[in-house]
C-alpha positions in Angstrom: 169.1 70.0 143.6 172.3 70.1 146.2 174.5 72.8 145.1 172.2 74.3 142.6 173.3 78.2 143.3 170.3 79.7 140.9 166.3 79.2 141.0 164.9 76.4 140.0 161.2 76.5 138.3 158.7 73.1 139.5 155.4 72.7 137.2 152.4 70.9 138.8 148.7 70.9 136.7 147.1 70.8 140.2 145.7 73.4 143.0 148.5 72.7 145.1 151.3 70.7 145.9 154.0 69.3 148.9 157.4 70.7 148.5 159.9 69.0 151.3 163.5 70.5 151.3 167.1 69.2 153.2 170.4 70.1 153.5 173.5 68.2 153.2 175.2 71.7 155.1 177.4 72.3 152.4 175.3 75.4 151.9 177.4 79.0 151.7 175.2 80.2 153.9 176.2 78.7 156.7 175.6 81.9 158.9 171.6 81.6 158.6 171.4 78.0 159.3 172.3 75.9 156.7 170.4 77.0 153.8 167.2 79.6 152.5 164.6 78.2 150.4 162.3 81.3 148.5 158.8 79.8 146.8 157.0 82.0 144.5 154.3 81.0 142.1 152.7 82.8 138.7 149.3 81.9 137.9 148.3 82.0 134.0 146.1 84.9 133.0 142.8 83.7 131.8 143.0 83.7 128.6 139.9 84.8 125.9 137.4 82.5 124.2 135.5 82.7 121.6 132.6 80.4 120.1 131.7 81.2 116.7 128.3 79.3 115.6 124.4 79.8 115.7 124.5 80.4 119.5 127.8 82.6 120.1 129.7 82.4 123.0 132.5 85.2 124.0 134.1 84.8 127.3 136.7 87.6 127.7 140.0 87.1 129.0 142.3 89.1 131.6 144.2 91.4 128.8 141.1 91.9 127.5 138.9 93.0 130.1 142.7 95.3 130.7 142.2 96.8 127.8 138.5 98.0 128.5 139.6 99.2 131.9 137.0 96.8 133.3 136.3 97.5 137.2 133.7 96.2 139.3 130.5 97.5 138.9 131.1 98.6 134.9 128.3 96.9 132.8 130.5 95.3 129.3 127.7 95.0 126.0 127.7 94.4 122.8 126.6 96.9 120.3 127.2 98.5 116.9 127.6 102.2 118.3 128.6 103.4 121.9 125.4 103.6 124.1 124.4 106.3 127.0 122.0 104.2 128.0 121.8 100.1 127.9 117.6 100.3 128.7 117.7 98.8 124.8 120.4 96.7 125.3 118.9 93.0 125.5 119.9 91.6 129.0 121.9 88.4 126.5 124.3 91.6 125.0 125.2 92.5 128.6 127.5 91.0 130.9 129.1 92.5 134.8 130.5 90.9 137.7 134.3 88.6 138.1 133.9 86.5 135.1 132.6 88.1 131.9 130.6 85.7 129.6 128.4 85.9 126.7 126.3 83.8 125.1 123.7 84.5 122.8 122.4 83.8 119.5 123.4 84.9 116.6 120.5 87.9 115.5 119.9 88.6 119.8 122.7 91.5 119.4 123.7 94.5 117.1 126.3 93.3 114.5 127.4 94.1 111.3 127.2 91.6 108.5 129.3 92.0 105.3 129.5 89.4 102.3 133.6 88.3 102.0 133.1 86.2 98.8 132.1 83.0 100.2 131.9 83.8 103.5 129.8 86.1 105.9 132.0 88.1 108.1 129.8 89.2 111.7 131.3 91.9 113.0 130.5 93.2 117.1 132.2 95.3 119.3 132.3 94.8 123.2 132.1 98.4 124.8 132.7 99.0 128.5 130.0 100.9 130.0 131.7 103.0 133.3 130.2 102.6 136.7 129.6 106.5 137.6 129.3 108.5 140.7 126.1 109.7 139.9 126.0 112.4 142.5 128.2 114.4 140.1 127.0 116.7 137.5 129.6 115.6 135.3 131.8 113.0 134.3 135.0 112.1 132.6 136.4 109.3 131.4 137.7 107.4 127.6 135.4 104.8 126.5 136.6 101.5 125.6 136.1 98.9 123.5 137.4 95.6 121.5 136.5 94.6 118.5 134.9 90.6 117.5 134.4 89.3 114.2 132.7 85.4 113.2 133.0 83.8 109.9 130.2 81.9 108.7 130.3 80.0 105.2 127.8 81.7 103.0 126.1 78.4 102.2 125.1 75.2 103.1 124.8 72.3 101.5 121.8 69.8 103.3 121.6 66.4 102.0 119.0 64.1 103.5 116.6 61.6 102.3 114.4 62.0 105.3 113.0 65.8 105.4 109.5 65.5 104.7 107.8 69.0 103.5 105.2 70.3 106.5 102.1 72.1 104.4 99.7 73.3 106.5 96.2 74.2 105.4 94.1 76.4 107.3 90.5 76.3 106.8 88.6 79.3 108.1 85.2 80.6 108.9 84.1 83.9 107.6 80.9 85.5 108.5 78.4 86.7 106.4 78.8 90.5 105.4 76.6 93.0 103.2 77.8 96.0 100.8 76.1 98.9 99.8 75.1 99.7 95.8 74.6 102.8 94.2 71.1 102.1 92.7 69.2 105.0 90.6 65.8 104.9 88.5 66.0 106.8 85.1 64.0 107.7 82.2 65.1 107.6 78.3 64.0 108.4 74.8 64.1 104.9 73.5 64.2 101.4 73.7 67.9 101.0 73.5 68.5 102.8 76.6 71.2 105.1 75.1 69.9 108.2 75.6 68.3 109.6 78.6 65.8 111.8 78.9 66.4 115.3 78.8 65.1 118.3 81.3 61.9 120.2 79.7 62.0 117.2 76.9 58.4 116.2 75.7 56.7 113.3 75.4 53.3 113.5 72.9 50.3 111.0 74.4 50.2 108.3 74.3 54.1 107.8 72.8 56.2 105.7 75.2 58.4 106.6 78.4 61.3 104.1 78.8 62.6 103.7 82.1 65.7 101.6 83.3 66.7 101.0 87.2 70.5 100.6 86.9 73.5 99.4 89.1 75.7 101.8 89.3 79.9 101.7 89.3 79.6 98.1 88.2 83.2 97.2 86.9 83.1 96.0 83.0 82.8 92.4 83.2 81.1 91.7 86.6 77.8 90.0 85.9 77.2 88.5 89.5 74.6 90.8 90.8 71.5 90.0 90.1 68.7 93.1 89.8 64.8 92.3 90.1 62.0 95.5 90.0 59.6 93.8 91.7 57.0 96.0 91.7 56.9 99.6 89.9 54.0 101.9 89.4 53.1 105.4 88.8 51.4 107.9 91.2 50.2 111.3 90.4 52.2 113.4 93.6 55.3 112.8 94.8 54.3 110.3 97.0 54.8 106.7 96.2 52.1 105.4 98.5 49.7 107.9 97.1 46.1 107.2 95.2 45.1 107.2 92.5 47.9 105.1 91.5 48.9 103.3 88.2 50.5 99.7 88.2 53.0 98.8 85.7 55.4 95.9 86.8 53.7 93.4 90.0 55.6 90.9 91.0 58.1 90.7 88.9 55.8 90.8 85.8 53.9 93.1 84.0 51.0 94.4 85.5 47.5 93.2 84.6 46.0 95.6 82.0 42.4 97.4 83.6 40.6 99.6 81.6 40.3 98.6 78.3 44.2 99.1 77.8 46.1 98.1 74.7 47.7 94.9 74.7 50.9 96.9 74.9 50.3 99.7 77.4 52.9 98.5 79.5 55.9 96.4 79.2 58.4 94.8 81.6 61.5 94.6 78.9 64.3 92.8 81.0 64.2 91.8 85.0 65.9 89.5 87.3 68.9 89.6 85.2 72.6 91.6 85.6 72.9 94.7 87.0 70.0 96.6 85.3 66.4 96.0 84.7 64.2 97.7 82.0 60.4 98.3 81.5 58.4 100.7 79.3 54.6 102.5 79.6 52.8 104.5 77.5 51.9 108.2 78.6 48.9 109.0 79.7 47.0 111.7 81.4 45.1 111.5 84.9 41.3 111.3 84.8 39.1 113.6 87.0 42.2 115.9 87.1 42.6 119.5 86.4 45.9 120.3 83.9 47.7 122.1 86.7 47.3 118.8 88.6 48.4 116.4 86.0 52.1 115.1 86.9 53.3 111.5 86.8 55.5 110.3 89.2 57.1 106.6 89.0 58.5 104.5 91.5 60.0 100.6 91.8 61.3 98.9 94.4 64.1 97.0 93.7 66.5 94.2 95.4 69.4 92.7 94.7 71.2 89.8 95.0 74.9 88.1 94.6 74.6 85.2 92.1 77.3 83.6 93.3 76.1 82.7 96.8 73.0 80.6 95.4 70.9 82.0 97.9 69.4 84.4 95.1 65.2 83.4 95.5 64.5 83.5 91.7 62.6 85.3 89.4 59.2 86.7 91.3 57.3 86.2 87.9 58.2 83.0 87.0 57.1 82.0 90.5 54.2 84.6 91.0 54.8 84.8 94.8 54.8 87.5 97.0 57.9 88.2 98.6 57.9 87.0 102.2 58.5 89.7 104.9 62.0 89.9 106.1 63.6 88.3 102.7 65.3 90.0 100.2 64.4 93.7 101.6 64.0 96.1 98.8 64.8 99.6 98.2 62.6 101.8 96.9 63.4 104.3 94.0 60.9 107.4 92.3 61.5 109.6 89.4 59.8 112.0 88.4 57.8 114.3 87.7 56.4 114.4 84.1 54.3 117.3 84.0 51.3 118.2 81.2 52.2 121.4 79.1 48.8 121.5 77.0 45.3 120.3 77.7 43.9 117.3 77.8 41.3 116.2 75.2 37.7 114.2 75.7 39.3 111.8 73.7 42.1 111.3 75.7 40.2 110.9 78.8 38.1 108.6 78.0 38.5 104.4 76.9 36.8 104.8 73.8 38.9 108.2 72.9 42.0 106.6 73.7 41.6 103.3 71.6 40.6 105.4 68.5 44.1 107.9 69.1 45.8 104.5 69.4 44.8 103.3 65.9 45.8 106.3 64.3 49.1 106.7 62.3 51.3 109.7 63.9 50.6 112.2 61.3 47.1 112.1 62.1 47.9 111.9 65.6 49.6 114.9 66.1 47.2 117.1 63.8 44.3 115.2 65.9 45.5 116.4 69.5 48.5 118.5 71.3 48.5 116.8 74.8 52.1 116.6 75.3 54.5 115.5 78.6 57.4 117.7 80.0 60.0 115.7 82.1 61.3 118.1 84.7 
């Protein structure tokens, strides 16, 4: 390096270094000494660096964190739109301090993703967030911020003979749980249940009251609850545990016939099947009553069951049993009341009377007596 009038530039890769200069004296400086020897270094900036993959990594560099006007104590994050407030920033999307770094994964922070053909471009923007006197009532300053995209391909192609499909299967306990049923007791003009029967309509003794208890709001097609009257009768008040009273269905089946009864006094049509059950009676009038206290009130109680569960206990007449206290609890359902609207005859009051009315045909009937019903 003797002679050499200009500066002369050393490179070393290390943190520091031995420089050791002499003179031969040849130096036009002789009036200092021989020579002057001026060292200066330049450090790199730190340059920035980003990692573009499921877990992103942006460390900023020197002209960046220029360009933000970055100071110590400013809080840089990452976010779609300028904030006024980083409480909702997640602490990954904010970085402070000497050395700026971010690492996160790809969904932690606000982007915005757009489809480029066959690639997904991820954009986010690094805003500076000012370190403020906040004695002040205001402030004043331009916000900052730099703008990072990613490229991702669209799709990936995953080839493998070794990924085995997981399937899990659950299998859960449910408890038991009950529903509620609209159930209602109602009385028609025939056997084919298509009709009910009307207010003030009359029925002539001894002609037949039909009677149906019915599930109601059934959808079309559901056949899985099962009804059962299980025991109906008829009481002459509105009072279902009143006397005298008149049995029709017991157990399930029709009732035993007292009296000297027809064979077909009383019928149970259809129980212990879908949704509805049906019986039939034939009207009578009260003995040892007055007119004015001749009414018929009838009343069934009635459970039901899911088929489905096979827990239903079966069909009461087919069994004869009494139902055991606490199973299947019943509801209990009354309609009524039928009341008399002419009197009574000797002949329909008495066994004999009533046999002979049932053998006649229903010309002579009606011209024979005018005892009739009125539902009300």
């Amino acid at each position: 390096m003797a002679g050499e009038p200009g500066p002369i530039t050393l490179e070393t890769s290390g943190t520091g270094f031995e420089l050791i200069v002499t003179t031969d004296g040849s130096s036009a400086l002789s009036n200092v000494g021989g020579f002057v020897v001026a060292i200066s270094s330049v450090t790199d900036e730190a340059a920035t660096n980003i990692v573009c993959q499921e877990e992103i990594t942006i460390s900023l560099g020197d002209a960046d964190l220029a360009s933000l006007t970055y100071e110590s104590g400013d809080v840089l994050y990452i976010s779609s739109t300028r904030q006024i407030n980083l409480q909702s920033i997640p602490s990954k999307c904010k970085a402070t301090g000497d050395s700026i770094n971010f690492n996160f994964n790809l969904t932690d922070c606000d982007a915005q993703y757009e489809n480029v053909g066959d690639q997904v471009n991820v954009a986010m923007t690094v805003w500076n967030f000012k370190s403020m006197d906040r004695s002040t009532h205001v402030q004043r300053y331009v916000s900052h911020s730099i703008a990072v995209t990613c490229q991702f391909n669209a799709s990936y192609d995953v080839i493998s003979d070794v990924i085995m499909p997981q399937i899990p299967e659950n299998e859960q306990s449910i408890d038991p749980v009950s529903g509620e049923f609209q159930i209602s007791l109602n009385l028609y003009n025939n056997e084919f249940f298509n009709e009910s029967l009307a207010a003030n309509a009359e029925i002539i003794v001894p002609d037949y009251i039909f009677a149906k208890v019915n599930l109601d709001d059934i959808p079309p097609g559901v056949n899985d609850y099962i009804v059962q009257a299980e025991n109906c009768w008829a009481t002459q008040v509105d009072n279902s545990s009143a006397e005298p009273s008149y049995s029709i269905i017991e157990d399930g089946c029709t009732a035993p016939l007292s009296g000297g009864e027809p064979s077909d006094a009383k019928e149970s049509l259809r129980n212990y099947e879908p949704n509805f059950a049906t019986f039939k009676l034939q009207s009578f009038v009260w003995t040892n009553f007055t007119s004015n206290q001749q009414s018929i009130y009838i009343h069934c109680d009635v459970t039901i069951c899911q088929n489905s569960t096979g827990q239903c206990p079966g069909q009461m007449c087919m069994k004869r049993r009494r139902r055991a206290l606490g199973q299947n609890e019943f509801r209990r359902l009354s309609v009524g009341p039928l009341r008399l609207v002419s009197e009574p005859t000797e002949e329909q009051t008495t066994v004999e009377g009533k046999q002979m009315l049932k053998n006649m045909d229903e010309s002579d009937k009606k011209s024979t007596w005018f005892t009739s019903w009125k539902f009300c």
